[in-house]
C-alpha positions, 0 to 999 in steps of 0.5 A: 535486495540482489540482482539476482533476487530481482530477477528471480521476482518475476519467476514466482508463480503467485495463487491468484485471485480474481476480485473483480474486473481489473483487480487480482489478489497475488497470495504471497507474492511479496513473501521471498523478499521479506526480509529485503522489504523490512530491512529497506522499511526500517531505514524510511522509518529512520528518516520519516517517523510513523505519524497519526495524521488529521483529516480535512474534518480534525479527526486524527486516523487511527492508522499511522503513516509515512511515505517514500518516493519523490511523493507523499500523500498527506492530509490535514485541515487543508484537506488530501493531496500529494507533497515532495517534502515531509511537512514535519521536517521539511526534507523530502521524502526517502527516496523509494528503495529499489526494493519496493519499485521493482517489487510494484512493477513486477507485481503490476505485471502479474496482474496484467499491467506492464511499465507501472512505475510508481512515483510514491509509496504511501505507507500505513501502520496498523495496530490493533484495533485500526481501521481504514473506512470505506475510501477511493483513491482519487487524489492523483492526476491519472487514473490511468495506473493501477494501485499496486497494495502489499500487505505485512505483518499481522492478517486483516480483512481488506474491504474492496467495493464497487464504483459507489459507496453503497455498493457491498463490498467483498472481504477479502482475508489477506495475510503476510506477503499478499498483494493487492493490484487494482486499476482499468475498471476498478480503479476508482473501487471503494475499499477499506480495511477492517479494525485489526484483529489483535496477535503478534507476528513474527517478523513485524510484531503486534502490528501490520504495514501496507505499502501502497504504490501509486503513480500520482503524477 
């Protein structure tokens, strides 16, 4: 991505939506600099290979993963954290792209919280069929940054709670190039997505890619 795309980042003026206290829906926030985002994407796939990683409990999930960043979330039998290095290669992760930083910080600032400066990308491949269950995101050491979400590729429905399991959660549709950016009072918010309505994108093909951004250290 150029400077001057960089710079214009903060000159897009996205449809807003207001998903509770602390956390806004950015409509197509992310969508002017797909093709920046994509190319940038297929290189940390070169690196770091899509995989079905194991839960503490020795269920594969049906959603395939990679990271970027100087951290990586991963989960086995030993159970959720973060790691400098790949477990399957031993090498650190990619390095972040300036692509995706930039692109997290400004969509931070959007939603009203300014100097996100995420340290790990957690990055999610989702085919036809795959679901994220009910979850939070409480394996980083502050809670005091947001969770900024970008969504690629194929439409799903993002499931997004209360501060209990039990509560209902909304279902929110989001589409290529939407941005999900949530922290303050809902930071600790259930959320989840859907099993992925099959169809084919143009750009992405049969398939959808999260990128989520956290600072977790």
């Amino acid at each position: 991505m150029t400077a001057d795309l960089f710079e214009s980042i903060a000159d897009v003026l996205p449809s807003r939506e207001a998903m509770a206290e602390g956390a806004m829906l950015l409509r197509g926030f992310a969508s002017p600099f797909e093709s920046e985002l994509i190319a940038v994407l297929r290189d940390i796939e070169r690196q770091a290979a899509f995989r079905h990683m194991i839960t503490p409990g020795g269920h594969a999930m049906s959603v395939a993963m990679t990271n970027c960043g100087e951290l990586g979330w991963v989960t086995d039998r030993s159970g959720y954290r973060y790691e400098g290095n790949d477990p399957e290669t031993g090498k650190p992760w990619p390095a972040m792209p300036a692509a995706f930083f930039r692109l997290a910080g400004q969509a931070a600032a959007q939603a009203g919280f300014s100097e996100f400066s995420p340290d790990a990308c957690l990055i999610n491949r989702y085919q036809p069929g795959a679901r994220m269950s009910l979850h939070q995101d409480k394996d980083e050491d502050d809670f005091g940054a947001p969770i900024v979400s970008v969504s690629l590729g194929l439409p799903a429905i993002f499931l997004f709670g209360g501060s209990k399991r039990s509560d209902k959660p909304r279902r929110f549709r989001l589409e290529h190039g939407d941005v999900v950016v949530w922290g303050g009072p809902s930071r600790l918010a259930f959320h989840g997505v859907a099993p992925l309505a099959d169809g084919e994108h143009a750009l992405i093909g049969r398939q959808r890619i999260n990128l989520t951004f956290r600072k977790a250290r």
